[in-house]
C-alpha positions as CSV (number, residue, x, y, z in Angstrom):
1,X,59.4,-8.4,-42.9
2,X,55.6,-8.0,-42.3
3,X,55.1,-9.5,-45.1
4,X,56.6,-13.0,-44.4
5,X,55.3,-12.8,-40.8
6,X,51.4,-12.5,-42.3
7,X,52.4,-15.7,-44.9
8,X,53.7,-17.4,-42.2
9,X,51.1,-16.7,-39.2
10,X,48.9,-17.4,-42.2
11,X,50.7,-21.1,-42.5
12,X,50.6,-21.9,-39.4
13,X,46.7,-21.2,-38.7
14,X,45.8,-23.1,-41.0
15,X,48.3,-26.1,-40.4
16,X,46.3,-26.2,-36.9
17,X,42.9,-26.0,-38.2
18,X,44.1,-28.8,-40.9
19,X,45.3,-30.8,-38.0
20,X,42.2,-30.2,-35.7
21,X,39.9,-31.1,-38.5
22,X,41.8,-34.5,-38.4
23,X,42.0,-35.4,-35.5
24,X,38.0,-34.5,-34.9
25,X,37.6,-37.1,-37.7
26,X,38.8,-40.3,-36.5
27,X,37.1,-40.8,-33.0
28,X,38.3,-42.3,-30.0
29,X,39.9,-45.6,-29.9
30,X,38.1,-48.6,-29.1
31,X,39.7,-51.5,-27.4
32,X,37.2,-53.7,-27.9
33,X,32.9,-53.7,-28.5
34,X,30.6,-53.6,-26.2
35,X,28.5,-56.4,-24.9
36,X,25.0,-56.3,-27.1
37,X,22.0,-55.9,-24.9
38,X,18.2,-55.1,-25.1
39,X,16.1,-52.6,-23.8
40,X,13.1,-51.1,-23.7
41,X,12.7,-47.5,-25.5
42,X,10.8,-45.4,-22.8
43,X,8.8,-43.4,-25.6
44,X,7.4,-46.2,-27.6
45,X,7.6,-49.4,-25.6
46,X,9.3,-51.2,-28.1
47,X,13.1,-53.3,-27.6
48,X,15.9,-52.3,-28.5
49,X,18.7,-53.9,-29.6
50,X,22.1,-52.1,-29.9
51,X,23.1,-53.7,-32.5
52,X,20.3,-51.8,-34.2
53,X,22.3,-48.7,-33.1
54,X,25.9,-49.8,-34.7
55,X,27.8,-46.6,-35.6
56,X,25.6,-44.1,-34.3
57,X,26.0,-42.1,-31.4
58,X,24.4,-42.9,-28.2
59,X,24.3,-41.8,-24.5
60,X,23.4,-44.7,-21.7
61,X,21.9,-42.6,-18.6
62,X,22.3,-44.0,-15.2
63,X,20.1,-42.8,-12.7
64,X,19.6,-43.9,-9.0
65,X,17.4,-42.4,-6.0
66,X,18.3,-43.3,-3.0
């Protein structure tokens, strides 16, 4: 009996870490892309365009100071 628990508590760990890995892979969905804009790189000076930046990760920061 302990033996086909340990198989199957075995099986079923890796089922979710098969189904994790997965899921992780294929991203969020995306309705639609978003509008292409420039701006200036604070380090450097120099425009960007984020097209450039097509299928790489990156985080917009909005700050405000009232």
């Amino acid at each position: 009996m302990t033996c086909s628990f340990r198989s199957g508590y075995r099986l079923l760990v890796w089922t979710v870490l098969i189904l994790m890995t997965l899921s992780c892979t294929q991203g969020p969905p995306v309705p639609f892309p978003a509008v292409d804009f420039n701006l200036e790189d604070v380090f450097t000076g120099e425009e960007v365009n984020l097209e450039q930046l097509r299928g790489r990760p990156i985080l917009l920061y909005f700050f405000a100071s009232w």
